[in-house]
C-alpha positions as CSV (number, residue, x, y, z in Angstrom):
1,X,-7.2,-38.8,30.1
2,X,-10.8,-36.7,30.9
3,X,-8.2,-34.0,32.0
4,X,-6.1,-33.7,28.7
5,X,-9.8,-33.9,27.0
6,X,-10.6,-31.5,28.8
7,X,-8.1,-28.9,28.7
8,X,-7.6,-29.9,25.0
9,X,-11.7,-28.5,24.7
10,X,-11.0,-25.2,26.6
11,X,-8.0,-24.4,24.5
12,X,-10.3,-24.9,21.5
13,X,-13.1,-23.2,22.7
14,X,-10.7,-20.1,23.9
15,X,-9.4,-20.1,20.4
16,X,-12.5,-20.0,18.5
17,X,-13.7,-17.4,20.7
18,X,-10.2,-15.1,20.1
19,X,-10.8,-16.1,16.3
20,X,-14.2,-14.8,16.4
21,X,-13.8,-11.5,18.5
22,X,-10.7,-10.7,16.1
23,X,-12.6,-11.1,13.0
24,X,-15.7,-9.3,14.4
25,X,-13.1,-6.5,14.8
26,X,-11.7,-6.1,12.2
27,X,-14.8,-6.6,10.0
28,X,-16.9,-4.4,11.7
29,X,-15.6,-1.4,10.9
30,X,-15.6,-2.2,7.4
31,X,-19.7,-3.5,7.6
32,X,-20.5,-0.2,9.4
33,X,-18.7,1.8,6.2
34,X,-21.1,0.1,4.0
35,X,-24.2,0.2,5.8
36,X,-23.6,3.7,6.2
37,X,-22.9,4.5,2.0
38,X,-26.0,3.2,1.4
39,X,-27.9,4.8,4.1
40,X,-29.9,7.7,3.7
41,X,-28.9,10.9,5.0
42,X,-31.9,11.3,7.3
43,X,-30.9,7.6,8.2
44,X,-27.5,8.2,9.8
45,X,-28.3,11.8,11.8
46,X,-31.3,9.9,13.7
47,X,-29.9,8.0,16.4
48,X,-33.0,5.6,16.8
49,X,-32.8,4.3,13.6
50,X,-32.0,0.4,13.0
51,X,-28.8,-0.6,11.7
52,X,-29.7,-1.5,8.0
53,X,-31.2,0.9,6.1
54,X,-35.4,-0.1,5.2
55,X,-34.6,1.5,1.4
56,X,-30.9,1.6,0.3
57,X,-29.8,4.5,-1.3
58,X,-27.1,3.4,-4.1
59,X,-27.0,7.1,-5.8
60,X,-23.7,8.0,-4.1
61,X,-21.6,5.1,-5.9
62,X,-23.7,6.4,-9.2
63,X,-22.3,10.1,-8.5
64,X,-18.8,8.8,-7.6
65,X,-18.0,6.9,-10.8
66,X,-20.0,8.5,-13.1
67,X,-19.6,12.5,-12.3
68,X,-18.0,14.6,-14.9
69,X,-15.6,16.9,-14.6
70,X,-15.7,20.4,-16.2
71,X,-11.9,22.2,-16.9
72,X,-11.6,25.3,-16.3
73,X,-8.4,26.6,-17.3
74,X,-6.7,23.5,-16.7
75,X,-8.4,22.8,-13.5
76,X,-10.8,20.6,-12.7
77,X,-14.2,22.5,-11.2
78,X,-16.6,20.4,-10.1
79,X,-17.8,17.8,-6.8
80,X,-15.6,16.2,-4.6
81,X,-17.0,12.8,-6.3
82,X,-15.6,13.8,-9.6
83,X,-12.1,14.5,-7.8
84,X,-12.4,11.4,-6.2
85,X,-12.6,9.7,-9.5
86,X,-9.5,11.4,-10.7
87,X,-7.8,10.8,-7.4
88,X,-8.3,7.0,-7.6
89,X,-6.6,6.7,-11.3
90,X,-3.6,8.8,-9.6
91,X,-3.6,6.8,-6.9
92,X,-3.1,3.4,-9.3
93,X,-0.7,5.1,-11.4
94,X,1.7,6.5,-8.6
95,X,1.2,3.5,-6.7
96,X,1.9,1.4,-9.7
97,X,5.1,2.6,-11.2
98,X,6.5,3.0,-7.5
99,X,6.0,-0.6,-7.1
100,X,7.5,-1.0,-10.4
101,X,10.6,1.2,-9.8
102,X,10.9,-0.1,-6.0
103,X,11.1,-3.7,-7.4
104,X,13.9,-3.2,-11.0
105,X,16.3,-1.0,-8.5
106,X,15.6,-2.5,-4.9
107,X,16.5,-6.5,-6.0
108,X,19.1,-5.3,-7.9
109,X,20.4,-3.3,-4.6
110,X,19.6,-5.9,-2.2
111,X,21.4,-8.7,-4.2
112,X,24.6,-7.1,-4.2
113,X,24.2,-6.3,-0.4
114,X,23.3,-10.6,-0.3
115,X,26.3,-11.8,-2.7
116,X,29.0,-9.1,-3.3
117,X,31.7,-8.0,-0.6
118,X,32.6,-4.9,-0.6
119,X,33.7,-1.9,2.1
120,X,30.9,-0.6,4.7
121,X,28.3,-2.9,3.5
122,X,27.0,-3.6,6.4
123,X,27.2,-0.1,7.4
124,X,25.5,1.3,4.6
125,X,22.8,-1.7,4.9
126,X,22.3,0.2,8.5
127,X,22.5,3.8,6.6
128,X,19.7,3.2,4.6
129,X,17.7,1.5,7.6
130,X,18.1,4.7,9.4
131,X,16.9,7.1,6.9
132,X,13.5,4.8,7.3
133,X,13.3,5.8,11.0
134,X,13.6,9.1,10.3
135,X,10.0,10.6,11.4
136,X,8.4,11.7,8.2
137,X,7.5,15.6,9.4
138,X,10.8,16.3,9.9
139,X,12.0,15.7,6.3
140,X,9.0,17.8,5.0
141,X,10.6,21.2,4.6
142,X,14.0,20.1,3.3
143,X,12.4,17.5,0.6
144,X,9.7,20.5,-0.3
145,X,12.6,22.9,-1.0
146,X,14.4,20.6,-2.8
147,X,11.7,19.7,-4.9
148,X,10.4,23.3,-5.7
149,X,14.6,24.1,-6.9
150,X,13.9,21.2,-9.2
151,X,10.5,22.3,-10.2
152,X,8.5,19.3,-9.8
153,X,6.2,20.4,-7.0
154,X,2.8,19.4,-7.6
155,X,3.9,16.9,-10.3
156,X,3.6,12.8,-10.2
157,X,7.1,12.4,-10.5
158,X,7.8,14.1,-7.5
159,X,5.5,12.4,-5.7
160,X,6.9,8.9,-7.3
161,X,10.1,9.5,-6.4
162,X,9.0,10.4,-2.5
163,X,7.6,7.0,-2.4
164,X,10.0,5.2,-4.2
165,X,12.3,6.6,-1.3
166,X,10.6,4.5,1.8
167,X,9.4,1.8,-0.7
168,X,13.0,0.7,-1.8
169,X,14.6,1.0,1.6
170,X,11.5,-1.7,2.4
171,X,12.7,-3.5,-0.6
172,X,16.1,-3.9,-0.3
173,X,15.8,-4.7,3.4
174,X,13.6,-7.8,2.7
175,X,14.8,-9.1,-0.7
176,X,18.3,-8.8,0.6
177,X,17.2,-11.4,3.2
178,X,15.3,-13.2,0.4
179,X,18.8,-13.6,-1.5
180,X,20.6,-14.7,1.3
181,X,18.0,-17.9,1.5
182,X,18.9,-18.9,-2.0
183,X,21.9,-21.1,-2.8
184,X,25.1,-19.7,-4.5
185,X,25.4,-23.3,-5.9
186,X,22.9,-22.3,-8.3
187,X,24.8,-19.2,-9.3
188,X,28.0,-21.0,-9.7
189,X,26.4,-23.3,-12.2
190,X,24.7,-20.7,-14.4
191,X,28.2,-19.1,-14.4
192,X,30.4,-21.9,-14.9
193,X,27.5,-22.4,-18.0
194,X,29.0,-19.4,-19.5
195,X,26.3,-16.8,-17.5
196,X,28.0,-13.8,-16.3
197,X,26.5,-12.3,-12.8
198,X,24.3,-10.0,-14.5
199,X,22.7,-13.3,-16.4
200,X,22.9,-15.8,-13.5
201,X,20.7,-12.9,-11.6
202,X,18.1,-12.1,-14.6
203,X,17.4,-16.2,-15.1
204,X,17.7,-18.0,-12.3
205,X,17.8,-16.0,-9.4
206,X,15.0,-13.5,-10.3
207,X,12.8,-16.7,-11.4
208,X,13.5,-18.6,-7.8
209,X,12.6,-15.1,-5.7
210,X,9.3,-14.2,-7.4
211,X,7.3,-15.3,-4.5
212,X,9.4,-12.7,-2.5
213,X,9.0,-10.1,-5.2
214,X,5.5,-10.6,-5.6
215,X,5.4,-10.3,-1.5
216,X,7.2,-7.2,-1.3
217,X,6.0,-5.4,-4.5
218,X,2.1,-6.0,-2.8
219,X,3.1,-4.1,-0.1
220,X,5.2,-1.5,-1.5
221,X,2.1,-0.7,-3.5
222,X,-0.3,-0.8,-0.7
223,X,2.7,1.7,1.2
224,X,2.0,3.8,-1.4
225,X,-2.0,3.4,-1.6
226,X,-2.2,4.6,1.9
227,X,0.0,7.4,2.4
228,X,-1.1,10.7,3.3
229,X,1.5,13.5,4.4
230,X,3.6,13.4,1.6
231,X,0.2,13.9,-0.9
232,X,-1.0,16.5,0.8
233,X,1.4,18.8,1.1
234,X,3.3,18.2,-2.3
235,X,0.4,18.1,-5.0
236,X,-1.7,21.6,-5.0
237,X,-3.9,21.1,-7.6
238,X,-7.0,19.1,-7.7
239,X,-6.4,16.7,-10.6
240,X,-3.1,15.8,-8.9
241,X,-5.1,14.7,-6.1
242,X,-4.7,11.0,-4.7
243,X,-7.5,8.7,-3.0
244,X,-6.3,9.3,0.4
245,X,-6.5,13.5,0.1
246,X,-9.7,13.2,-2.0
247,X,-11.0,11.6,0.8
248,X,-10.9,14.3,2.9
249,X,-12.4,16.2,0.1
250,X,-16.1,15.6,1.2
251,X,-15.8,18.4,4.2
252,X,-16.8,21.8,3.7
253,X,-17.9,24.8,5.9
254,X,-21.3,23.5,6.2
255,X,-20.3,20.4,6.8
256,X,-19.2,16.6,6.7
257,X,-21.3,14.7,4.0
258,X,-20.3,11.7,5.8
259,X,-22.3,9.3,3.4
260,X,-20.2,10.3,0.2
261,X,-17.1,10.0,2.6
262,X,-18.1,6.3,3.2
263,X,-19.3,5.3,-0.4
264,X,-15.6,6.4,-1.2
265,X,-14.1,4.8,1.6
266,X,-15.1,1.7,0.4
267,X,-14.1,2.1,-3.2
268,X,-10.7,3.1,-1.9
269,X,-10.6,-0.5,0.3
270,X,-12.0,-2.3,-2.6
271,X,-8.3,-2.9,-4.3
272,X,-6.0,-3.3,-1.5
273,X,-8.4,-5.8,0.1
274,X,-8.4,-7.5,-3.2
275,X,-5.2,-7.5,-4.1
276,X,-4.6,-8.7,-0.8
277,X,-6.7,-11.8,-0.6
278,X,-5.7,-12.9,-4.7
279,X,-2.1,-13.0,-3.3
280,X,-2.2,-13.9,0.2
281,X,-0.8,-17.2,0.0
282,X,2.0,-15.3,-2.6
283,X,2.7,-12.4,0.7
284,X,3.0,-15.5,3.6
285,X,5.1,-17.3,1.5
286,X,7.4,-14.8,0.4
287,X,8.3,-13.1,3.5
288,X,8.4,-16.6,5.9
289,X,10.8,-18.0,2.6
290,X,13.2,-14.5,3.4
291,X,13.4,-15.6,6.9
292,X,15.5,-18.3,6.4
293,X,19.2,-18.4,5.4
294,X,21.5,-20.6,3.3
């Protein structure tokens, strides 16, 4: 009995300890960004000072979201903190209809690939998984040719539709799991109510799925938030700028002004780390829920 006591205390004690050292982590990071966009400049180049700044210096969130920008023949000439604050209302607005587009096509998609039969469904489920793999650098040059025929280089919408690309193939691969979990008792009663398919899906399906909508459209949005590549190379212009390039904004040939690069760093974590604690319990349940089948 002292044994099982025993062994029962270690295991506890082990996993407080893994809890602890995984939080620590992944927090610290995050505490060093902070303590270091408050700290003085003279602060964070001497390498005996303490960890917390004596006087905190909050003048680099001041510049950030309250620099104006000056146009200049349609561009915008001024800080990197002023493009930053552009960046960040491009960054909600790509991120946002993305998540928006991904969700309306992607459900629709992945419940016909859950309910309707039909020739090389399963193969085309596998088509569209593969374009996914496909490393990103190697579909630069094609999709930037493509794009520059159409015209739409250095434009929102063709950085929407990149996104929307990777997003819905995310989409339909989860949701369509999501479907398969639901009942087609519940279909057949909507429809022998007078529904057609179309109906059955728009008011009871849809309804019964939001946790897995809500799930999946988070992370299609924070997909979006964080990419990178696809930003850099397509938008050219300064005011088409998103959070992640602007970021890298705060380097020039004198160089790295490594306190404005963390004041924005944390702006830029603010909403995904929000966003993801509001709906956490909304992301665990939707995706565990698409794991199981009917």
């Amino acid at each position: 009995m002292k044994r099982s006591l025993t062994k029962r205390s270690i295991r506890k004690i082990l996993l407080l300890a893994g809890s602890i050292m995984f939080i620590v982590w992944t927090l610290l990071p995050l505490i060093w960004m902070f303590i270091s966009s408050i700290s003085p400049t003279k602060h964070l180049l001497d390498l005996s000072a303490s960890w917390f700044p004596e006087h905190p210096d909050w003048s680099r969130y001041r510049e950030i979201m309250f620099s104006e920008t000056i146009l200049n023949k349609g561009t915008i000439v001024s800080s990197p903190a002023a493009v930053f604050k552009r960046a960040l209302f491009n960054s909600i607005f790509v991120s946002g209809v993305t998540t928006v587009i991904s969700l309306a096509v992607g459900s629709m998609a992945a419940y016909a690939f859950a309910r309707l039969r039909f020739r090389f469904r399963d193969k085309l489920l596998l088509l569209i998984l593969f374009f996914q793999l496909l490393p990103t650098i190697s579909l630069l040059i094609p999709l930037y040719v493509i794009f520059r025929k159409m015209g739409i280089i250095d434009n929102m919408i063709c950085l929407i539709l990149l996104y929307v690309s990777f997003t819905m193939t995310y989409t339909i691969w989860v949701m369509s799991g999501y479907f398969r979990s639901i009942s087609r008792d519940l279909e057949a009663a909507a429809m022998v109510d007078g529904c057609s398919r179309f109906e059955a899906y728009v008011r009871v399906i849809l309804p019964i799925a939001r946790p897995g909508l809500t799930a999946v459209g988070i992370l299609a949005f924070l997909m979006a938030w964080d990419e990178f590549m696809y930003a850099l190379i397509f938008m050219n212009s300064q005011s088409n700028k998103t959070i992640t390039v602007a970021l890298s904004e705060f380097t020039s040939k004198f160089g790295i002004d490594y306190g404005m690069m963390m004041a924005a760093g944390c702006i830029a974590t603010v909403i995904p780390v929000a966003i993801s604690i509001i709906f956490q319990k909304n992301i665990t349940q939707g995706l565990t829920m698409g794991a199981l089948k009917e």
